[in-house]
N, C-alpha and C positions, 0 to 999 in steps of 0.2 A: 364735813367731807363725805360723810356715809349717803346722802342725798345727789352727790355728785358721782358717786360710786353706783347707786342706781339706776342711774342715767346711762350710764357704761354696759350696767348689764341686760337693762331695759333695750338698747341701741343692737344691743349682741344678738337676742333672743330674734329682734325683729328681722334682723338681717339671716338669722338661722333659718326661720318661718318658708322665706325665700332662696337655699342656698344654691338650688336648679341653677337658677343665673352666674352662679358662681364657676360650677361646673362646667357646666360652653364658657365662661371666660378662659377656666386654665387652654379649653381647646384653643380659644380664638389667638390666647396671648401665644402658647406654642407655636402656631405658625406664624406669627409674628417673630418671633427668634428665629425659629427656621429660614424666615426671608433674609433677615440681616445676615444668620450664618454664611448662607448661599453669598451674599452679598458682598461681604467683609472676605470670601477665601477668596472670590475675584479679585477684589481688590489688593491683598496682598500678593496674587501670583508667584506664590515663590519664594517673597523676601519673607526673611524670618523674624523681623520685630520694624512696625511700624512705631516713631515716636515713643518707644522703649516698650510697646506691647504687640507681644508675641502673639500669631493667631488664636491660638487656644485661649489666652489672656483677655482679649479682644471678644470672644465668644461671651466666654464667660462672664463678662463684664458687660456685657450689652441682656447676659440671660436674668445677673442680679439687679441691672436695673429696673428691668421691665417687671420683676418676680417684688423689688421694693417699692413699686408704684403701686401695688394691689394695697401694699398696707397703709402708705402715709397718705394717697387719694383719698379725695372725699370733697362731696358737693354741701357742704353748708352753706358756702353762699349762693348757689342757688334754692339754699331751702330758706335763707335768710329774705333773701329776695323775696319768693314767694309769699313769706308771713309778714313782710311789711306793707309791699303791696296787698293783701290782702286785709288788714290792718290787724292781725294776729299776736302780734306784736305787744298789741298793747296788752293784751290780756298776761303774755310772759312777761313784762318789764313789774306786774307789780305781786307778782309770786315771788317767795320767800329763796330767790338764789340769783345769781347773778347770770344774766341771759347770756354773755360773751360765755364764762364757765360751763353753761349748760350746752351751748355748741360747740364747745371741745371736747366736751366728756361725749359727746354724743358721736363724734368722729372718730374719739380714740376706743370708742365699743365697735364702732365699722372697723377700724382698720387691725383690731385684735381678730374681728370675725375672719377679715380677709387673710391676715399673715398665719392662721390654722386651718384654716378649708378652702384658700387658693395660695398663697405665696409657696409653703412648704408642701402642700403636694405637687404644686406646678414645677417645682425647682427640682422635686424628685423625678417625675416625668419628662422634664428638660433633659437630664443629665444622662435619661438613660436612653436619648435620643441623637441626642451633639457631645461634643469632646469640651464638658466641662471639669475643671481644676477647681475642685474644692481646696478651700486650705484646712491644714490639718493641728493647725498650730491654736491653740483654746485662746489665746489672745487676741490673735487675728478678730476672730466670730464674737469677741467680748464689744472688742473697737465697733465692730461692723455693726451691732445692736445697739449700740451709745450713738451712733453716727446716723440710724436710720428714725434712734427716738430723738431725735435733732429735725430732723427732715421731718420728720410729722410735726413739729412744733414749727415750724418754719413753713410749712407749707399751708399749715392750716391757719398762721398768721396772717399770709398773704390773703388766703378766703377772707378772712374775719374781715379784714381792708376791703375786700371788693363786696362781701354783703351789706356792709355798713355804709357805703356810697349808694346804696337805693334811698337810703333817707333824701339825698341829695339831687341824687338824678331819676327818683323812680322809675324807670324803667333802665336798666343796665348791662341786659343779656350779653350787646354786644361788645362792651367790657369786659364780662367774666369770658366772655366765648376766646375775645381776643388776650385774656390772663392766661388763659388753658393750651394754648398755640404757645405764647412767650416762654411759659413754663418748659414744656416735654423741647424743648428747643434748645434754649438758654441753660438748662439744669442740668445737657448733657446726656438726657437719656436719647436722644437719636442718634447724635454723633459727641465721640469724646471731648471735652474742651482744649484738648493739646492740641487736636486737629485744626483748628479755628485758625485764621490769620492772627500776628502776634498782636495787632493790634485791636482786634477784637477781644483776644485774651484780659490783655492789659484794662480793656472796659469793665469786662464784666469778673475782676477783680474788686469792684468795687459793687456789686451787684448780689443779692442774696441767693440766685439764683441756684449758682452752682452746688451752693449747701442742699439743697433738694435731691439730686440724684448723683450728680459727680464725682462728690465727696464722697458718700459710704460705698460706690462701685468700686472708686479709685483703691480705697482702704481694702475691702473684700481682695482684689484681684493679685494685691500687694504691688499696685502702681505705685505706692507712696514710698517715701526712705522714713525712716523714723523720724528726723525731725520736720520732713513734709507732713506725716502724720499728725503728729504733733502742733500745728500753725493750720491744719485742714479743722481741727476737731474744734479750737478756740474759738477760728473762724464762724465755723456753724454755731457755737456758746455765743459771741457777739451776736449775732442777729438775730436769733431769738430773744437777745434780750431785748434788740436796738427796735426791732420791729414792735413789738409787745408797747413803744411808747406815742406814734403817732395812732395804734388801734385806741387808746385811753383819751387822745386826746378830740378825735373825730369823735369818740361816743358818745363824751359829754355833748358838743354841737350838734350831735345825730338825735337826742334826746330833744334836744329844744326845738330842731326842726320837726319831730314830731308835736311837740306842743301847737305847733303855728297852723300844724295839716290839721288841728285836731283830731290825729289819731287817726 
């Protein structure tokens, strides 16, 4: 474990090296809350709870989304892409640790960098700009951190899924491009998934999607009732695990399609 642990910190320092780009994101992400704010008060004109959230709800919930996408975000499948296509690959599959592990500890050092030097500064800067509702309740923020280390494990399963389809289709940009669209869509961080037609709902019920950003905004904003909480957080527990078995089962085939490219 301590090898996987260094890849964490390894991942951390490099992303430190660079944290300038971090800084213009809180700016870029900010006005991107600003636009939805502006957007969302038009929208409600007046009424005081669309689909049982209230404008400030609505705010604030559009401000933790965008503030939890800094942390569970991350491109390893396009870095996955790049070393296969490159045949880099090969040189990781025969070091002493498991290459899938080594791309998750390497995304969960980005997204610690991110949730200390953009999430919580950006979320302090948000609030002191829009009429954000923190909640005050230590449970709340307990759920919401169990809920967002769900989202990172979920999200970054989906990568692992799309870097490991380069074995397959080598070249796959427009794949991951169109995973990256599905995702900020589907996961509810543009628009809430209550909003959706009921029968789109009812789809993407069955869909890992919403576990990405829906779930732990919903939790944070106290959309949920307790036992909606409670069936949201499972929910995210299933697919992390459900996912984690078709990545096992492509790897194996993804190995032996390297065999055939030689490498």
């Amino acid at each position: 474990m301590d090898k996987y642990m260094e890849m964490v910190r390894i991942r951390f320092l490099m992303m430190l090296a660079y944290r300038t780009n971090y800084y213009t994101g809180i700016l870029i992400y900010s006005i991107n809350i600003g636009a939805y704010y502006f957007l969302w008060n038009a929208i409600y004109g007046g009424k005081e709870t669309i689909e049982g959230l209230t404008a400030v709800q609505m705010t604030t919930y559009v401000a933790v989304g965008w503030m939890a996408r800094a942390f569970y975000f991350n491109n390893i499948d396009r870095e996955m892409a790049a070393e296969i296509k490159q045949g880099k690959v090969a040189i990781e599959l025969i070091r002493p640790y498991s290459y899938l592990g080594m791309k998750t500890m390497q995304g969960l050092g980005e997204g610690i960098f991110r949730l200390f030097f953009f999430s919580v500064p950006g979320m302090v800067i948000v609030s002191l700009l829009f009429p954000i509702q923190l909640s005050a309740n230590p449970s709340t923020w307990g759920l919401f951190a169990l809920s967002i280390t769900l989202s990172f494990l979920i999200n970054t399963e989906i990568n692992l899924l799309m870097g490991i389809t380069t074995f397959f289709f080598y070249n796959n940009d427009g794949i991951i491009r169109a995973k990256r669209v599905l995702i900020d869509l589907f996961s509810g961080l543009l628009l809430p998934l209550s909003l959706f037609p009921i029968w789109a709902q009812d789809i993407m019920k069955y869909l890992p999607f919403q576990g990405i950003s829906y779930i732990p905004s919903m939790i944070f904003t106290d959309g949920f009732s307790g036992n909606e909480m409670t069936q949201a957080l499972l929910q995210q527990g299933i697919w992390a695990v459900v996912l984690w078995i078709p990545i096992q089962v492509l790897w194996i085939y993804a190995k032996k399609q390297l065999v055939i490219q030689g490498g």
